[in-house]
N, C-alpha and C positions, 0 to 999 in steps of 0.2 A: 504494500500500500504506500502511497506517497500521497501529502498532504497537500502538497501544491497542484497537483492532479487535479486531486478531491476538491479542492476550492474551484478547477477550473471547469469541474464538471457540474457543480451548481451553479456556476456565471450563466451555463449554457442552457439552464433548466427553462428560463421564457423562450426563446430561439426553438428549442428540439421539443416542447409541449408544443407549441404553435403549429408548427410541421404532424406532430400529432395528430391534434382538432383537425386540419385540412385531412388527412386519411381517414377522420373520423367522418366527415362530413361527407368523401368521396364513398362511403359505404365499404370501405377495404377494409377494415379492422377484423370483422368479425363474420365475414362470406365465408358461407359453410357449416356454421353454428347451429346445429338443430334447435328450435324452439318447442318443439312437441312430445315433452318429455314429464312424467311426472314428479323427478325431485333430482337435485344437484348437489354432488359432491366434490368439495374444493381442494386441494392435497396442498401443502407446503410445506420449506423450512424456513426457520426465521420470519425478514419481513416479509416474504409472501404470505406465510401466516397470517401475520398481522394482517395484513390486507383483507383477505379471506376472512376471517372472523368477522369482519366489521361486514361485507358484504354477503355473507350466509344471515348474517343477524338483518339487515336491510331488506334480505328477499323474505325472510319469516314473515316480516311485520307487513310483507304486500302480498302475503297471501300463498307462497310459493316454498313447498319443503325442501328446503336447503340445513346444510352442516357444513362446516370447514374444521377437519382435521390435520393434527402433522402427521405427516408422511409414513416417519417413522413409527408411528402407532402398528401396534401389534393386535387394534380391536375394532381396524376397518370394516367397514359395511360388508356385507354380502355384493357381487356383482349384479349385476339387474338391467336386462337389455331400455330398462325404460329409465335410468337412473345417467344421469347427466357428469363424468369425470370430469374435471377441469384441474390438472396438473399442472403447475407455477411454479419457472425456477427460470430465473433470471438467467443464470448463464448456463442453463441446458441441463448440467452434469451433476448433480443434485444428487448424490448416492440414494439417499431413501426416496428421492420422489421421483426420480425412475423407477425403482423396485415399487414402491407404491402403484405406480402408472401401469406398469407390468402386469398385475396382477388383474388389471378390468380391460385391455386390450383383447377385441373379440368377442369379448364378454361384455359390456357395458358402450358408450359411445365414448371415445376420451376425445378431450382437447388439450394439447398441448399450447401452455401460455409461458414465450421463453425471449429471451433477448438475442439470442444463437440460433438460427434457423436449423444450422445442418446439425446441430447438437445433438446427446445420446434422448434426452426426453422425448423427442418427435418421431421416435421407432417405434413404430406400430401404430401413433396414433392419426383418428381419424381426420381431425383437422388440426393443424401448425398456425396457430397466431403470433404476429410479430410483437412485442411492445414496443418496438419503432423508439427505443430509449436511446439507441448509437453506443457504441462502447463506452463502459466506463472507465478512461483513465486513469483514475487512481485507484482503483482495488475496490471500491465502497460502491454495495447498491444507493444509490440515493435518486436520480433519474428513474431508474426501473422500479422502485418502489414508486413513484409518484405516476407511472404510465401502467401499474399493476390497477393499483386503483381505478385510473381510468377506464384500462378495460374491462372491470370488473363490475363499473357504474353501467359501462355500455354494455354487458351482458345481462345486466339488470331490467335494464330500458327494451333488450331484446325477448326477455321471457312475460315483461311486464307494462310495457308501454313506453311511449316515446316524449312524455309529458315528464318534468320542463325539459328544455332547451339543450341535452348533455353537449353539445358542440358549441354553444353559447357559454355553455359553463367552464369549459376548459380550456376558452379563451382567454375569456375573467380570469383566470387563476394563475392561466401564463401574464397576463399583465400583473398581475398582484404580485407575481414570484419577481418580475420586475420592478416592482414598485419598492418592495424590499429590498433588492441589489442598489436600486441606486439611492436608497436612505441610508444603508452600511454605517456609513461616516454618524448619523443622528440616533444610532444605538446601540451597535453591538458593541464597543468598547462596555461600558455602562453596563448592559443584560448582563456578557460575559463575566464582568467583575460581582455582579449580583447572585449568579448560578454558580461560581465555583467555590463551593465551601470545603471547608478542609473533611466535612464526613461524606461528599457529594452534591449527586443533584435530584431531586425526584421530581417528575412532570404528569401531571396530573389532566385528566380528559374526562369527557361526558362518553358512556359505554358509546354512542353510536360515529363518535371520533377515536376510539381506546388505540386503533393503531398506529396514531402518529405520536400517543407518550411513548407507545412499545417501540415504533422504529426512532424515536428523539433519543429514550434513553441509550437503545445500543449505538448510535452514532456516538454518542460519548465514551461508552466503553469500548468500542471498537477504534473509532481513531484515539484521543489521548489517554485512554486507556484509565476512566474515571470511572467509578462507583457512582450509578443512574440506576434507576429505580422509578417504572409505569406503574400509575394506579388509576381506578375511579371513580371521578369525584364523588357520589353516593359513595362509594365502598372505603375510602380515603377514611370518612368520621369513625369507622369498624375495623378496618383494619391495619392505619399506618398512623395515626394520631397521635400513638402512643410515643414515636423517634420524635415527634415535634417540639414535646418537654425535655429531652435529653441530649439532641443531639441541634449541632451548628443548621441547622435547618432550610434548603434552597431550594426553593419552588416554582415551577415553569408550570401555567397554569393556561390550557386550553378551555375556555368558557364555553355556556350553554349546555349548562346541567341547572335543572332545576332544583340539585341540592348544595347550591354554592355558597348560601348563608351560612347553612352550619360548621363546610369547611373553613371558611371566612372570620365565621367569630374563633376559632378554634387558632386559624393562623393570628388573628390581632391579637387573642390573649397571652398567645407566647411568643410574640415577637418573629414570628415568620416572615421574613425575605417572601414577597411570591409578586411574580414577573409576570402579568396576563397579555395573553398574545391574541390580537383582535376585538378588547373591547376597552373599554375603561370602568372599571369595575372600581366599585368604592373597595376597600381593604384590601386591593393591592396596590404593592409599592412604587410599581412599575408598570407601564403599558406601551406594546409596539402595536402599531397598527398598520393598515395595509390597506389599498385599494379592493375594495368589494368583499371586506371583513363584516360584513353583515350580511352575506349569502354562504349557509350552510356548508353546500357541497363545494362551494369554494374554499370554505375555509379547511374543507375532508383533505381535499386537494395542494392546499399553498401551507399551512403552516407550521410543517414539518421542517421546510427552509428553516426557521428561525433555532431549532435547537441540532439543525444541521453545518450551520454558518457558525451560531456560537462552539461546536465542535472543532470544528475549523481553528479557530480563535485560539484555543484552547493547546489544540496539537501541539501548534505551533507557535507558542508562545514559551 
């Protein structure tokens, strides 16, 4: 991995989303995609996972039996010619989610969702989608995580409808991930010095955003190799409240959980550090914000940048 890469491959994150939207639009993304299935199963490791979780939980809530599994799981579904595979691995070669993938090819419909066209994941399956992310030069998914999403909203739109705008959306988000790159200078010094505490950092989200604390925090553990820590915010009051009264306390705080008072008075009482990214929220201490930070699935889409950049910051400092 190299850091200076990694920073140059989130410079390029509005440029290679934009080229995205336009294949999204031209109807390339996802030609060949059965729609006439009765339930989907999403395979990954890491932030595909993440991905996947949040988007098996978005098809529940519209109506459509979906699950997202790791790969590596030993207590995979049964095969089932009506049961929708959708294997994600950014650079093809994913030991468990090929082995995973393997196992429903034949037997099930798979789709392969990879960044490596000729990769081992696309053996045997029935359709090959691109994430159209471009290599990542420094070692670090970060692009292909935010084009996972994508294709995972537009798979959504494909089994569920085409109501809002996804090509509208992932314009927005490329301009917002731009809007952040060129504010650089009016935060992240600031943020960065606010999230690195000497016990860590924990970033905290609303379940139907959870994977951008899960992909924030391992960008921190993975490039500067920093003790980060995903929760959610409901879950935050139950089960992480307790390190707030003991420990140097740094919090990267994704809004729009309706239980953000309780976390709120819990961080004022003990003196919590907590950095809110897209709103301005009263009790926190800090706020960045960004172009079309008040549309949801933009915000699913762009605000990963921010605890991706401050990793950045961090590496290399």
């Amino acid at each position: 991995m190299d850091p200076n890469l990694y920073r140059g491959d989130l410079e390029r994150k509005p440029e290679v989303l934009g080229a995205f939207a336009d294949a999204l639009e031209r109807g390339e993304l996802l030609a060949g995609v059965p729609d006439d299935v009765d339930r989907v199963l999403l395979l990954g490791m890491g932030s595909s996972t993440y991905a996947a979780g949040v988007a098996a939980a978005r098809l529940r809530a519209r109506g459509v039996d979906a699950i997202a599994e790791l790969a590596s799981s030993d207590l995979l579904p049964p095969a089932d010619p009506r049961t929708l595979v959708v294997a994600i691995s950014a650079s093809g070669g994913s030991r468990e989610t090929v082995a995973a993938a393997r196992q429903y090819v034949g037997r099930s419909p798979v789709v392969a969702i990879t960044n490596v066209v000729d990769s081992p994941i696309t053996k045997g399956a029935d359709v090959v989608v691109n994430m159209r992310a471009e290599p990542e030069a420094g070692g670090v998914a970060c692009r292909s995580y935010q084009h996972t999403l994508g294709l995972l909203l537009a798979l959504e739109h494909l089994l569920v409808g085409n109501e809002p705008d996804l090509v509208a959306t992932v314009r927005r988000s490329a301009t917002a991930c731009a809007d952040l790159l060129d504010r650089l200078g009016q935060w992240l010094s600031e943020v960065s010095e606010a999230l690195a505490g000497p016990n860590g950092t924990w970033i905290v989200a609303p379940f139907r955003r959870m994977s951008n604390a899960q992909q924030g925090a391992l960008m921190l553990r993975e490039g500067p190799r920093r003790p980060a820590v995903a929760c959610e915010t409901g879950d935050w009051s139950h089960v992480d409240v307790y390190l707030a009264k003991t420990l140097d306390y740094r919090m990267l705080l994704f809004p729009g959980s309706g239980y953000e008072d309780e976390l709120l008075r819990w961080t004022a009482e003990r003196g919590v550090a907590v950095v809110c990214v897209g709103e301005d929220l009263a009790g926190a201490t800090q706020a960045v914000r960004y172009n079309g930070d008040d549309d949801d699935d933009v915000r699913l889409l762009t605000e990963v940048l921010v605890p991706e950049l401050v990793a950045h910051r961090l590496w290399t400092s």
